[in-house]
C-alpha positions, 0 to 999 in steps of 0.5 A: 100956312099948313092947317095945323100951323093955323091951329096951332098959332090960334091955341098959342095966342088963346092959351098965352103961349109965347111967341117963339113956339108959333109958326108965324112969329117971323112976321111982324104981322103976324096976328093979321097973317093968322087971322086971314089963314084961319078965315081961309081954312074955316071956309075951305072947310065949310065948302068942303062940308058942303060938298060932302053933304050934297054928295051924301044927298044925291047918294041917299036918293039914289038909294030911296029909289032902288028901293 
């Protein structure tokens, strides 16, 4: 699932949306496939953001020691 089709399954099953507008609705699973895509993004996201930060650390050093 593309992250977009992640958020948007979540929003139809938050908001109570029917099933025919969400992109998993194929799968007769389809909640447990949403589940585990979501975990996915969440913590591809969290190591993401780490890594930004840690980018923006070793940057913000180097910059202190110009100065």
């Amino acid at each position: 699932m593309t992250d977009k089709e992640i958020i948007q399954a979540l929003r139809c099953c938050e908001s109570g949306v029917q099933c025919t507008r969400c992109p998993v609705v194929r799968n007769k699973r389809c909640v447990n496939v949403m589940y585990k895509s979501a975990a996915d993004l969440i913590e591809r996201l969290t190591a993401e953001n780490a890594a930004l930060r840690e980018k923006q650390r070793r940057i913000s050093g180097r910059i202190l020691s110009l100065i």
